[in-house]
VMD Tcl script that draws the C-alpha trace (Angstrom):
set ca {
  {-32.49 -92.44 46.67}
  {-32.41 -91.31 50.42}
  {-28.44 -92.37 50.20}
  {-27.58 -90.20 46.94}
  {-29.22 -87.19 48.59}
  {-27.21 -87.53 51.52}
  {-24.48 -87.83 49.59}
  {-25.12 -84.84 48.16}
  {-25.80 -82.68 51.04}
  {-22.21 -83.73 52.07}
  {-20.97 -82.42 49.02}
  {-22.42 -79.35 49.79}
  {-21.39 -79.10 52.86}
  {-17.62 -79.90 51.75}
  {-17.73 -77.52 49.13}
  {-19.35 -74.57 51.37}
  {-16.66 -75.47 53.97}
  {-13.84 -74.76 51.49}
  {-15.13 -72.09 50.34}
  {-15.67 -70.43 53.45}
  {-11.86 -71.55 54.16}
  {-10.83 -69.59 51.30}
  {-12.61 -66.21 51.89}
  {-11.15 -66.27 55.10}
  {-7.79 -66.52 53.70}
  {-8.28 -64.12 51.09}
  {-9.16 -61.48 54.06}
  {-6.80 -62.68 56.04}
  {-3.74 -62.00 53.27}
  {-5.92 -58.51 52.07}
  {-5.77 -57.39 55.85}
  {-2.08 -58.31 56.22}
  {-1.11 -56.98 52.91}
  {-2.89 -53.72 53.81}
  {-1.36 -54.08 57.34}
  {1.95 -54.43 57.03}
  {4.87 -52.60 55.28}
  {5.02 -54.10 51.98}
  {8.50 -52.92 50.85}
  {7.57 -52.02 47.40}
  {10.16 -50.23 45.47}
  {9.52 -46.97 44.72}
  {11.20 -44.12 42.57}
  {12.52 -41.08 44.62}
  {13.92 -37.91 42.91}
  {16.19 -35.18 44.06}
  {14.97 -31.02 43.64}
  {17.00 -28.23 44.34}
  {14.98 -24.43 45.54}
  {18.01 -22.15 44.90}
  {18.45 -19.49 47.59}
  {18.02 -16.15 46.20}
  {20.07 -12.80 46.93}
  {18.80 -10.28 49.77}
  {16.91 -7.51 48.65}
  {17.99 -3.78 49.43}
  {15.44 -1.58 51.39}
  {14.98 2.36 52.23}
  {14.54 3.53 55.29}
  {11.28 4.14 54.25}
  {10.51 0.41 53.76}
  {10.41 0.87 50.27}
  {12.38 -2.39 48.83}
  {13.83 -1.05 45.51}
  {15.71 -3.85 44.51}
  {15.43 -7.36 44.82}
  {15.20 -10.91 43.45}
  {12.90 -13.02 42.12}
  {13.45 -16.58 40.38}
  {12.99 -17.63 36.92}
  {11.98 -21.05 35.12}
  {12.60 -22.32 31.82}
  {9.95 -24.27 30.19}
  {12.04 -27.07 27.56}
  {10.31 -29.52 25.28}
  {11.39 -32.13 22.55}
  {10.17 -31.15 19.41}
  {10.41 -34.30 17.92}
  {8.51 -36.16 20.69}
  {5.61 -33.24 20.17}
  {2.74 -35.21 17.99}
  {2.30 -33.25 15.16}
  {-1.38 -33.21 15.22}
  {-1.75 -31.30 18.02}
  {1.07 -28.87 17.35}
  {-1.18 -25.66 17.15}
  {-3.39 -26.63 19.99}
  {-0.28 -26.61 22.50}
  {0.76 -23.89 21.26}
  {-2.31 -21.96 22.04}
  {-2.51 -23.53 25.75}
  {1.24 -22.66 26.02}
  {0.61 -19.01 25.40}
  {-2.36 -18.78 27.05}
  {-0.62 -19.56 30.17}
  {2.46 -17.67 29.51}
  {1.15 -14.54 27.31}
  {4.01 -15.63 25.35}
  {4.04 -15.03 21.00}
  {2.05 -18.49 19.28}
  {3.87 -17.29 16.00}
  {7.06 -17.16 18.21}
  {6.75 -20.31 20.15}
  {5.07 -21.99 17.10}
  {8.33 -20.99 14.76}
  {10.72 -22.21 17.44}
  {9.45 -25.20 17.61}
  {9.18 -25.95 14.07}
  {12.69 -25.21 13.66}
  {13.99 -27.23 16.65}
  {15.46 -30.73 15.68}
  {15.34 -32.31 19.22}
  {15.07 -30.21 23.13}
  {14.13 -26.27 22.88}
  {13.93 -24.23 25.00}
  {10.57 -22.27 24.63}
  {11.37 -19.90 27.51}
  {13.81 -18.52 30.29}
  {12.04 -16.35 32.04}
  {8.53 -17.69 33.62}
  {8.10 -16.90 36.97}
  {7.09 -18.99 40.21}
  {3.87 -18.63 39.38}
  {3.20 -19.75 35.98}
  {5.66 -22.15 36.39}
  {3.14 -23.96 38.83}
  {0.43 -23.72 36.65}
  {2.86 -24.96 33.72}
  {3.12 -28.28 35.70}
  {0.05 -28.67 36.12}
  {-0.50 -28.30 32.11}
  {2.45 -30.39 31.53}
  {0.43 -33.65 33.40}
  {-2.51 -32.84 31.47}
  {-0.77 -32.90 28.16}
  {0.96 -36.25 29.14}
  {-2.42 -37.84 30.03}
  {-3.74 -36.33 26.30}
  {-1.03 -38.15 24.64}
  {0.34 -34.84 23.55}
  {3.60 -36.15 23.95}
  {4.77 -39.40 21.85}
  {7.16 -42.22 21.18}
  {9.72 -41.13 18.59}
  {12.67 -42.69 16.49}
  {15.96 -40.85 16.78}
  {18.45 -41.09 13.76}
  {19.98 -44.06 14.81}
  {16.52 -45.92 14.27}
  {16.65 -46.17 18.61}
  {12.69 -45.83 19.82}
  {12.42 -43.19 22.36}
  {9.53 -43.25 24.71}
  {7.41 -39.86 25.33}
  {9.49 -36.44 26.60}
  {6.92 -34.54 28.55}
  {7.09 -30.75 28.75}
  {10.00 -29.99 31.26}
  {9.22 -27.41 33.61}
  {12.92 -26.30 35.75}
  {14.68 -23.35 37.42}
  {16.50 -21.78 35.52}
  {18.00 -18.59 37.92}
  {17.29 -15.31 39.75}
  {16.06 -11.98 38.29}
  {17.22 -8.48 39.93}
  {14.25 -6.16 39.55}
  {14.67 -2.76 40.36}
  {11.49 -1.08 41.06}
  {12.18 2.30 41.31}
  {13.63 2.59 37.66}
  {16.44 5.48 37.60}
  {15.98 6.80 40.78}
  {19.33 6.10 43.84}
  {21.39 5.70 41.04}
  {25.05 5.49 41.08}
  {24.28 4.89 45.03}
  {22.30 1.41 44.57}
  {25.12 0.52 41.44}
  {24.05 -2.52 39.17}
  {24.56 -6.37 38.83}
  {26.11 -8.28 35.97}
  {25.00 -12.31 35.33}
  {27.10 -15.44 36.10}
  {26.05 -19.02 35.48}
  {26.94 -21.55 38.58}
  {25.61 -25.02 37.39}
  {23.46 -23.77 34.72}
  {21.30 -21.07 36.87}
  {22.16 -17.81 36.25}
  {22.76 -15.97 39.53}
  {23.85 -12.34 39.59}
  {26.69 -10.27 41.24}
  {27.08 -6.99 41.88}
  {29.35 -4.83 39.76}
  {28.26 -1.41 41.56}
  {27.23 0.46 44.38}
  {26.05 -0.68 47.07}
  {25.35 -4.10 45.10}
  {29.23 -4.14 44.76}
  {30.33 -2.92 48.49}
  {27.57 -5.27 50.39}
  {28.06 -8.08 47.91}
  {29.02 -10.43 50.57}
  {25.94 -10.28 52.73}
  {23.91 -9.83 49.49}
  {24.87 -13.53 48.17}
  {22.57 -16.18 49.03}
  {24.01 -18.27 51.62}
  {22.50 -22.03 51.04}
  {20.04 -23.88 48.34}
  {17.10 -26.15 49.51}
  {17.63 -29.74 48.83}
  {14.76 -32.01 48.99}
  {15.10 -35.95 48.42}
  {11.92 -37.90 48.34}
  {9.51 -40.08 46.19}
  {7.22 -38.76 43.86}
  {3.55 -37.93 42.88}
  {2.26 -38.70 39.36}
  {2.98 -35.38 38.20}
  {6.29 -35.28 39.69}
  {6.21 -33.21 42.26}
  {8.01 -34.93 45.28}
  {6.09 -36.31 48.43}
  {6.42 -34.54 51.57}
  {6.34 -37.09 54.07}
  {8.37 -38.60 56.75}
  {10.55 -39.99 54.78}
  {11.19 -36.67 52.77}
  {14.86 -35.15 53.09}
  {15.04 -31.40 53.26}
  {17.44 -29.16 54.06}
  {16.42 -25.56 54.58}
  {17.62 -22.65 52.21}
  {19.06 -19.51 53.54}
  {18.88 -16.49 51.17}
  {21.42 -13.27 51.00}
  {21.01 -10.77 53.96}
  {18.25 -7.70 53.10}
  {20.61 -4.66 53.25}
  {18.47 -1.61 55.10}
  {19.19 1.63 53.62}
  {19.33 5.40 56.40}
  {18.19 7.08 52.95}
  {13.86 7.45 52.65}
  {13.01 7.31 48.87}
  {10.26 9.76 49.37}
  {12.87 12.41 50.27}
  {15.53 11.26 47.42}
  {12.78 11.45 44.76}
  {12.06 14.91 46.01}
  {15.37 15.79 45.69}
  {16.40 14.45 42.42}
  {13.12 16.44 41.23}
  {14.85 19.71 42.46}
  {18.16 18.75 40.81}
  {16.59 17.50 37.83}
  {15.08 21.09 37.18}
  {18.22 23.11 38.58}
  {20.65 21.00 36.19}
  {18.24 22.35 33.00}
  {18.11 25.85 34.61}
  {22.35 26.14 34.53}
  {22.84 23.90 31.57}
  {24.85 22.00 34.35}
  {26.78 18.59 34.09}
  {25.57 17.42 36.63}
  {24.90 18.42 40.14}
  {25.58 16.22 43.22}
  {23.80 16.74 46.56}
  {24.98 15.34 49.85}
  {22.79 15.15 53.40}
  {24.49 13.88 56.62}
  {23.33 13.35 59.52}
  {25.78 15.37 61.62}
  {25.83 13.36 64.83}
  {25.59 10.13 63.33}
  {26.92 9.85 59.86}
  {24.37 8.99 58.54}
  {23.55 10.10 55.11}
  {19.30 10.78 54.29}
  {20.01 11.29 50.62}
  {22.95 11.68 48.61}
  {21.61 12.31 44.74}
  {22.28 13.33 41.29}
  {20.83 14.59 38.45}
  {23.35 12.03 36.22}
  {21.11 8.64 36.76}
  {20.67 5.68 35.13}
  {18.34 2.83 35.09}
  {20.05 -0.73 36.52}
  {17.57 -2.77 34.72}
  {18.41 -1.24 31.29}
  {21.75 0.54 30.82}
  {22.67 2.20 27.90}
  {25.64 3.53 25.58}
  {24.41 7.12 26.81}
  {24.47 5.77 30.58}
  {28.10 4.73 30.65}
  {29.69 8.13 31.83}
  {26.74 8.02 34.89}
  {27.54 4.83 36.06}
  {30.64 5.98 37.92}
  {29.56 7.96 41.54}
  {31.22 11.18 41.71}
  {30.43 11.94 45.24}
  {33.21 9.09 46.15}
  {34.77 8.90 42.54}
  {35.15 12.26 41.52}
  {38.14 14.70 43.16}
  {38.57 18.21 41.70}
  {40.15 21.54 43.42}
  {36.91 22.25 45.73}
  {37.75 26.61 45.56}
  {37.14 28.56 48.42}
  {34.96 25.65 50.82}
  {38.66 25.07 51.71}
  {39.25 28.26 53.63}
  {37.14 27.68 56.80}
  {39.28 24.34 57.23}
  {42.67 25.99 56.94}
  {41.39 28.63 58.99}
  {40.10 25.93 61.33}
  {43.74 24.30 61.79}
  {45.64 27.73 62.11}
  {43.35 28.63 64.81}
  {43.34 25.40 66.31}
  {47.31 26.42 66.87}
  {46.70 29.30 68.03}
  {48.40 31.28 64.70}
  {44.89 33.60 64.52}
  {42.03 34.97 65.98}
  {38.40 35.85 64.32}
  {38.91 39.68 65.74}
  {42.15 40.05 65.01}
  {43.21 42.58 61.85}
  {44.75 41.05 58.87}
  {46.12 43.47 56.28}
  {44.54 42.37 53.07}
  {46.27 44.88 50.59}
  {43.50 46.76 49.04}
  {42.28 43.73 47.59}
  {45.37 43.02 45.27}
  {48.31 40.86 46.32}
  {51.50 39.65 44.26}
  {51.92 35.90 44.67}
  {55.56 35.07 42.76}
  {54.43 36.12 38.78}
  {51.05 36.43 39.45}
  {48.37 38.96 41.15}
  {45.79 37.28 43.37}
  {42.46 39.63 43.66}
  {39.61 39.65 45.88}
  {36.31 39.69 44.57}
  {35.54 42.19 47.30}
  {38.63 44.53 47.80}
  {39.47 45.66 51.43}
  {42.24 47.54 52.82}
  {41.71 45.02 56.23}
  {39.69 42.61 57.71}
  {39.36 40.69 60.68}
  {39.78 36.87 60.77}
  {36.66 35.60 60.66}
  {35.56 38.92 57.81}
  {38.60 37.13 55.39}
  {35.77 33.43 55.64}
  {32.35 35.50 55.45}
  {33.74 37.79 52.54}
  {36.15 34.73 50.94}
  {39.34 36.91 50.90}
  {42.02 34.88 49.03}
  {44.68 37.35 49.85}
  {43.26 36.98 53.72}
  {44.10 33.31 53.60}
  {47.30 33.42 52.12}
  {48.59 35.96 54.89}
  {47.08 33.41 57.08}
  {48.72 30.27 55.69}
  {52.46 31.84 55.86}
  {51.99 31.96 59.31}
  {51.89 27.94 59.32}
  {54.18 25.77 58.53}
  {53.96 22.70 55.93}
  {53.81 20.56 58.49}
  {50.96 21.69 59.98}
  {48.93 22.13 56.90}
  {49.78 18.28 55.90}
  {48.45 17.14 59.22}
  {45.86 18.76 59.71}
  {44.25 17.99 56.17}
  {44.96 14.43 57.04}
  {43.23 14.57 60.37}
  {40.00 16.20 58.37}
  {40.06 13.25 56.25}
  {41.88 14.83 53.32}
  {43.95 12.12 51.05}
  {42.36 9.26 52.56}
  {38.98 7.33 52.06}
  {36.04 8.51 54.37}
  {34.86 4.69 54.78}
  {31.82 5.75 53.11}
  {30.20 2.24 52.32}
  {30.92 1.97 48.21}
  {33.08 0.46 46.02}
  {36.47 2.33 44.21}
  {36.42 5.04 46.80}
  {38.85 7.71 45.39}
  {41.36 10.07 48.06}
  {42.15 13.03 45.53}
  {45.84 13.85 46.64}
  {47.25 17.02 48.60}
  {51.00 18.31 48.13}
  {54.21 17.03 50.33}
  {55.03 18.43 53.68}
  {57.85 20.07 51.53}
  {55.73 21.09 48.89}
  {53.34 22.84 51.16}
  {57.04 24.76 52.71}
  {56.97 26.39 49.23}
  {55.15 29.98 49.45}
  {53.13 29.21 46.13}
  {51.59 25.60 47.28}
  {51.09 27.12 51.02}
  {49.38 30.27 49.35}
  {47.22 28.28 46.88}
  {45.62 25.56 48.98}
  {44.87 28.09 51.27}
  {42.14 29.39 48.82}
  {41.36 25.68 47.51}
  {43.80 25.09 44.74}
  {46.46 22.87 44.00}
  {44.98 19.52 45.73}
  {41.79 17.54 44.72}
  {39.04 16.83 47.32}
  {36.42 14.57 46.47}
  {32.56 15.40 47.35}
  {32.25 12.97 49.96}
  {35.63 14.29 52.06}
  {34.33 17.58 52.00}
  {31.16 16.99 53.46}
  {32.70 14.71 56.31}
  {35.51 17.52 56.86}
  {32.41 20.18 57.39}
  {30.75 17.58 59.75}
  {33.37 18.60 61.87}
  {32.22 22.06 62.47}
  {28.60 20.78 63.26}
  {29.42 18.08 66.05}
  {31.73 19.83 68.13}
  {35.20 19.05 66.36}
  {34.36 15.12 65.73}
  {35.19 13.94 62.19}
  {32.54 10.84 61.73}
  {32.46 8.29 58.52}
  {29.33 9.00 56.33}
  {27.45 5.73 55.52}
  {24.99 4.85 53.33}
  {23.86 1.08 55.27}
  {21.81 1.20 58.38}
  {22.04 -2.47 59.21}
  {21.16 -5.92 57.96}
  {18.43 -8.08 57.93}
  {17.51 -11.80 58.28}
  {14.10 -13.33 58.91}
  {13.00 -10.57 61.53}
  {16.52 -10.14 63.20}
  {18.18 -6.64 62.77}
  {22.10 -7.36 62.65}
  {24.30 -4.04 63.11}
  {26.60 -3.73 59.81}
  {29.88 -1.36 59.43}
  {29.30 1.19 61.59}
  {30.58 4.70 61.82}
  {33.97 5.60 62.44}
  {34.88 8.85 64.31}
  {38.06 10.92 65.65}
  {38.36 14.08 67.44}
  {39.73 16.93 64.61}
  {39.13 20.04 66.74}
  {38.48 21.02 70.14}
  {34.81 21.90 70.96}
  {35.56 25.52 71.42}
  {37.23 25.43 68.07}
  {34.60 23.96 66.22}
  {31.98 26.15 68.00}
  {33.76 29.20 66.67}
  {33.86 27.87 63.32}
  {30.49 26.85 63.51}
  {29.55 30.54 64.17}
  {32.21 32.18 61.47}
  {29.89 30.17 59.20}
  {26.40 30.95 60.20}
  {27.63 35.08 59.86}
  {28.76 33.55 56.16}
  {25.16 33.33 55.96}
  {23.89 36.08 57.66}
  {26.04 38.53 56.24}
  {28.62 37.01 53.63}
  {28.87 35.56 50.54}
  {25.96 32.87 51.79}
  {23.53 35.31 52.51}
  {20.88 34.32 50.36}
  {20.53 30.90 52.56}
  {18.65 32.36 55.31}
  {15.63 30.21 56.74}
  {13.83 31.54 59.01}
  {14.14 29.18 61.94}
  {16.73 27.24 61.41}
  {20.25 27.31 62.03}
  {21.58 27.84 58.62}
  {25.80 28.33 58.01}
  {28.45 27.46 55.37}
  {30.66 28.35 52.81}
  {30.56 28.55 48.93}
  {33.24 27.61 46.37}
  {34.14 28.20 42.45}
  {36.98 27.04 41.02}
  {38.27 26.93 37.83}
  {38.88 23.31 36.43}
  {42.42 22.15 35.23}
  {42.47 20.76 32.03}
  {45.61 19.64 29.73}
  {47.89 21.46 31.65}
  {46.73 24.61 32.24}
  {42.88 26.00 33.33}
  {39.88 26.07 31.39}
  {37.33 28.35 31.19}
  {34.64 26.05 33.22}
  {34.20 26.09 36.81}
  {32.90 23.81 39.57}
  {30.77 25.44 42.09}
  {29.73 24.38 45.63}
  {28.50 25.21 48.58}
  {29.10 23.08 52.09}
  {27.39 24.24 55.06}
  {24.86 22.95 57.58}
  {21.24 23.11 59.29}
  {19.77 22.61 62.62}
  {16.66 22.94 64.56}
  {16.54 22.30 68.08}
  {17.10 18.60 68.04}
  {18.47 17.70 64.75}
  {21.85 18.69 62.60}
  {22.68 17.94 58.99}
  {25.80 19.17 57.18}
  {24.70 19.78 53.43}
  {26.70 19.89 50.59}
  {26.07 20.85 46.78}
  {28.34 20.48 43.72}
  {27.53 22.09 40.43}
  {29.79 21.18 38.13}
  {30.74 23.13 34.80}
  {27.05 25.60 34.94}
  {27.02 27.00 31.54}
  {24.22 29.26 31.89}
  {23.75 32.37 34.07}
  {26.50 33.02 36.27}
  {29.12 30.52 37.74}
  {29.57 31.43 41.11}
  {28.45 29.38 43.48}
  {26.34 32.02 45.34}
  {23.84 32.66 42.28}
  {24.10 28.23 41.27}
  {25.10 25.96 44.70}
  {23.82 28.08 47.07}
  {20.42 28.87 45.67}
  {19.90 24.39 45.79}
  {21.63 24.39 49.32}
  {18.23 26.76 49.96}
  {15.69 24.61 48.24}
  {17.20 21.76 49.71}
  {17.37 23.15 53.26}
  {13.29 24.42 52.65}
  {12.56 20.68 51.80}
  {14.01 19.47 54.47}
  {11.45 21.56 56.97}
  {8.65 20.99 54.26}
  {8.94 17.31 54.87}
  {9.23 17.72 58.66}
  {13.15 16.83 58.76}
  {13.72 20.02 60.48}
  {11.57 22.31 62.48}
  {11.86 25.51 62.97}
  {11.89 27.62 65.85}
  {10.33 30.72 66.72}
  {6.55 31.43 66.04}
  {7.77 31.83 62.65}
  {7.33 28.57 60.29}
  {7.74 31.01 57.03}
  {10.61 30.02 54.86}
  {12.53 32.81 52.86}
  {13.04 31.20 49.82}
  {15.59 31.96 47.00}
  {14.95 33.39 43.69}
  {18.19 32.65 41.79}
  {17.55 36.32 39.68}
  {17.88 37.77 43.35}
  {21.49 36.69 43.42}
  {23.40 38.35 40.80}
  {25.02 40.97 43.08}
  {26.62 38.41 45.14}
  {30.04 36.41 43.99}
  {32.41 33.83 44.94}
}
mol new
graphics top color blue
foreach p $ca { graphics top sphere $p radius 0.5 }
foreach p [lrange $ca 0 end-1] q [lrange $ca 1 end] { graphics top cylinder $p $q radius 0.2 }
display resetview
């Protein structure tokens, strides 16, 4: 008896040993499994996070168009359990705001993948993961048997990028100037490019310049892993393009167009503000807009910009510059007497008139009273020659540089042409060669920076991340010499004072320039519409713009430029001080404004 139980407490023993043995073993392998690096396999996945393109910005920090990127949400309809059809549906459109009798009929009449939308944003589309898991845990999604009697296992809702959306957020408004984008697909995303404006001209800092690529396992709801392991490269999107034109001042001056196109059953009307000094243009507008985002049938004849695209005979705003290069020569002077025949002058077949008839005037009388038969007795003194240069050297027949796309020149007669006494006469008063907008207001920058000719543009810089980059800066040349220019400058402020610009007067401000109305050529021979314009300038103590204004075939009221151009010159020199642009001098801030009845005695 006492040898069995000792027997037995061996056995015990034994059996407490070993199992002591063991546990230690188990921790032992538990510590070292948990310990060491166990080499499992594992499943990585490659994403892409496509770069998008820069976004374009006013000067007034407004960003008016940019991009944002899109997802498409896919499924396999025949993978979809049946059952629980109409209760995904409703999720679906609960997080999309999407149709259920839309996404519920698309489905139903899919045979395999659909696509039940291209256009979720970044948002949803997270929150359309996050569904998708959910659904897969549900057993929304099920085993299925394809034609050829193959078993396929579950297709889960796919969630992907699908491309970039161009949203401009300011609907019509800088239109032609901002242009528009047209769609391309690069391995199935749809980017965009710009057809346009400045869309078009900047379209190679615009483009997005590298995608994301990230390489790294995944999570169970597929999204990848950022850990150590984790590839990445960074993306680099497209340049922001920085505007020198506020929106707040645009808006307020396609308002003013806007109402003055209605008031002279007008085409359209085109207004121009430069910076004199720099080139750099604060608004250039139009009443003919369009909006990117939705172009129509109607839109098509607005989509071209006739500030750069446009040239027509400009009329009379052509005088001060031949003036300008005849005195530059020394061929006249602004006191000398020019005989001016009564006001009526034979020109080959023809009679040239005055609108106001003199027997004589001075030089700079045949600018503020518009004489044609002044210029023309002015321009036989010169030579072709130097006519042909000098409109070259004021920018004439050439692009200004102005920073958009399909830049026209317009076109000026031959050195020999301009020998003839008709061609010499004619483009003396603005006929017989085709200016656009955009050349005449850099040509009458001229007079208001002291004989320097300077590029307009459009783009203040670029920017990246923070950084500022300089981008295509202003050109410049020397036209006249500063004495010149200063006497032309002050031949058109008396335009204003006392001329055929008279009704331009602020009060305070250094106000000069020039109107224009010419008859338009069409089909060989001239119509009975007209352009009218007026180019000028205004300056306060510190700051100088050159203005221009372009009404273009004004059906009602008169269609001089004095009583259609001038009177928005006015209003748009008045905004300018409103908004604190310009300030004027004197202890008088009172602005005389225009009241375009007030004009009907004045012509040209």
């Amino acid at each position: 008896m006492i040898l069995r139980d000792k027997n037995s407490n061996i056995g015990i023993c034994v059996l407490a040993a070993v199992l002591g043995f063991l546990m230690c073993v188990f921790v032992w392998m538990m510590f070292y499994s948990a310990s060491s690096d166990r080499r499992l396999p594992r499943l990585d996945i490659n994403e892409t996070n496509s770069a998008i393109r820069g976004s374009i910005i006013t000067k007034d920090k407004y960003v008016v168009s940019n991009s944002t990127k899109l997802y498409k949400v896919s499924i396999d309809s025949r993978s979809l359990d049946p059952h629980k059809l109409d209760l995904f549906v409703k999720l679906y459109c609960i997080y999309t705001g999407d149709s259920e009798k839309r996404v519920k009929k698309t489905i139903q009449s899919s045979k395999g993948t659909t696509v039940l939308s291209y256009k979720i944003d970044a948002k949803t589309a997270v929150h359309l993961k996050e569904l998708a898991y959910k659904l897969n845990l549900k057993k929304f999604f099920v085993a299925f048997e394809t034609a050829s009697g193959r078993v396929n296992p579950p297709v889960r809702m796919s969630v992907s990028e699908s491309g970039e959306k161009r949203t401009y957020n300011i609907q019509n408004s800088l239109t032609p100037l901002l242009g528009y984008i047209n769609k391309k697909e690069v391995s199935g995303i749809t980017k965009v490019v710009g057809i346009k404006g400045v869309e078009k001209y900047y379209e190679y800092y615009l483009t997005p310049l590298k995608d994301e690529f990230i390489t790294g396992p995944r999570d169970l709801k597929g999204n990848i892993i950022l850990e150590k392991s984790t590839k990445k490269t960074n993306k680099i999107d497209g340049y922001n393009v920085h505007l020198s034109v506020p929106l707040a001042l645009q808006r307020d001056v396609e308002r003013l167009i806007d109402k003055a196109s209605l008031a002279y059953d007008a085409k359209e009307i085109v207004v121009g503000i430069m910076n004199s000094k720099t080139g750099k243009i604060l608004s250039l507008a139009t009443n003919a807009r369009y909006n990117p985002e939705n172009i129509t049938k109607q839109d098509v004849k607005n989509l071209n910009s006739t500030a750069s695209e446009y040239a027509y005979e400009v009329g009379s705003i052509m005088k001060p510059i031949i003036f300008s290069i005849a005195y530059e020569g020394n061929l006249v002077k602004p006191t000398e007497i020019i005989n001016t025949h009564n006001g009526a002058y034979k020109l080959g077949s023809r009679t040239i008139r005055d609108t106001h008839p003199a027997k004589s005037m001075s030089g700079e009388e045949i600018i503020v009273h518009s004489s044609n038969i002044g210029m023309i007795k002015i321009a036989e003194r010169m030579s072709g020659q130097m006519i042909y240069d000098g409109l070259l050297n004021f920018g004439m027949a050439q692009k200004t540089g102005i920073d958009l796309p399909y830049e026209q020149i317009g076109n000026i007669p031959s050195v020999r042409s301009l020998e003839g006494k008709v061609y010499k006469a004619t483009i003396s008063y603005g006929y017989g060669a085709q200016m656009t907008f955009l050349q005449m207001l850099s040509a009458y920058g001229v007079f208001n920076n002291g004989g320097v000719w300077i590029s307009p543009r459009l783009v203040e810089n670029l920017e990246m991340n923070g950084k500022i980059y300089p981008v295509n800066e202003s050109e410049t040349r020397t036209v006249l010499s500063p004495q010149t220019a200063d006497v032309m400058r002050q031949i058109l402020i008396k335009v204003v004072e006392g001329g055929t610009g008279r009704k331009g007067r602020t009060s305070g401000i250094e106000v000069g320039g020039k109107t224009g109305t010419a008859r338009i050529a069409k089909g060989g021979g001239y119509s009975s519409a007209y352009n009218s314009s007026f180019f000028g300038f205004a300056n306060d103590a510190h700051t100088s713009y050159t203005i221009g204004v372009l009404v273009r075939e004004p059906k009602k009221g008169s269609y001089y430029a004095a009583q259609n151009a001038l009177p928005v010159f006015k209003s748009i020199v008045d905004l300018l001080v409103e908004k604190g642009f310009l300030t004027p001098s004197g202890d008088s801030d009172k602005i005389n404004h225009v009241d375009i009845k007030d004009l009907n005695e004045i012509k040209d």
